[in-house]
Wavefront OBJ file of the C-alpha trace (Angstrom):
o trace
v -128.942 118.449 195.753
v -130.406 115.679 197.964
v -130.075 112.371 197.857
v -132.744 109.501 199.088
v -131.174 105.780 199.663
v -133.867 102.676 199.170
v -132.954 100.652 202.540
v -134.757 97.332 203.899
v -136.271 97.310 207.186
v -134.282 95.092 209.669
v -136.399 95.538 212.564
v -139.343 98.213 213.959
v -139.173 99.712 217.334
v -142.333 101.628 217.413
v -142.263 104.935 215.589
v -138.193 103.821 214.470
v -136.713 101.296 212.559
v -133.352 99.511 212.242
v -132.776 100.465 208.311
v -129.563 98.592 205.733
v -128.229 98.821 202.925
v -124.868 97.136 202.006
v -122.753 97.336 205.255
v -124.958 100.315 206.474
v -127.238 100.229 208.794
v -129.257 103.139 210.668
v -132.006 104.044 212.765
v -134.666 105.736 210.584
v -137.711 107.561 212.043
v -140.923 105.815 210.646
v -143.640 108.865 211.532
v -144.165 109.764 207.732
v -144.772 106.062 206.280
v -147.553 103.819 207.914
v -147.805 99.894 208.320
v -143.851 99.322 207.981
v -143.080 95.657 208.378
v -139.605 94.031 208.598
v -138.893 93.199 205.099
v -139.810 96.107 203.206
v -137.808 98.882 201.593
v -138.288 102.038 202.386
v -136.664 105.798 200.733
v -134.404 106.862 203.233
v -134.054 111.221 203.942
v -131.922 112.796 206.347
v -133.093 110.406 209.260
v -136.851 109.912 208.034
v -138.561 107.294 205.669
v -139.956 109.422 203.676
v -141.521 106.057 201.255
v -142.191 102.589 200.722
v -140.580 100.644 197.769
v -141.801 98.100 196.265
v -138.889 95.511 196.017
v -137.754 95.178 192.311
v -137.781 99.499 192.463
v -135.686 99.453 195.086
v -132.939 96.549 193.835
v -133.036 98.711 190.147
v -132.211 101.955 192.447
v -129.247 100.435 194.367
v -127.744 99.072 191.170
v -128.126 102.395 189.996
v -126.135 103.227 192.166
v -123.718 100.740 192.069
v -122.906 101.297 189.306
v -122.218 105.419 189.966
v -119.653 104.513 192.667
l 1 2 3 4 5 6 7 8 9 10 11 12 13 14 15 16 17 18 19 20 21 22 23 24 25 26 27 28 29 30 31 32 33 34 35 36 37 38 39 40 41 42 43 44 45 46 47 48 49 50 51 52 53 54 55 56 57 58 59 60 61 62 63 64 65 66 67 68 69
C-alpha cells in the first residue's frame, strides 16, 4: 500500500520545491503538476507532487490523519 501526504509549498526552485507538513519538510520534484505557487498544497509521492489540493481538502486529509496516529 502507498501512501500520498497533502504538504504546502514553502518555496519553488524551478522544477523543485521546498514541501511541509508539521515539522517535515522536503524537497519535492514539481515536473508532474504545473503553475505551483508558494502557498498551495500539493499530494506528495515518493519524491514527486503528483497533485494540487485545494486548501480545505488538504486540512480535512491531515486531520485525517491526525487523528490515525
Amino acid at each position: 500500500m502507498c501512501l500520498a501526504i497533502p504538504m504546502k509549498v514553502e518555496k519553488v526552485e524551478g522544477d523543485f520545491a521546498v514541501v511541509s507538513s508539521g515539522n517535515v519538510k522536503r524537497k519535492v520534484n514539481l515536473s508532474f503538476v504545473k503553475n505551483v505557487k508558494i502557498g498551495d498544497y500539493l499530494i506528495i509521492h515518493a519524491g514527486f507532487a503528483i497533485e494540487k489540493l485545494n486548501k480545505s481538502e488538504a486540512k480535512k486529509t491531515l486531520e485525517i490523519l491526525k487523528e490515525l496516529k
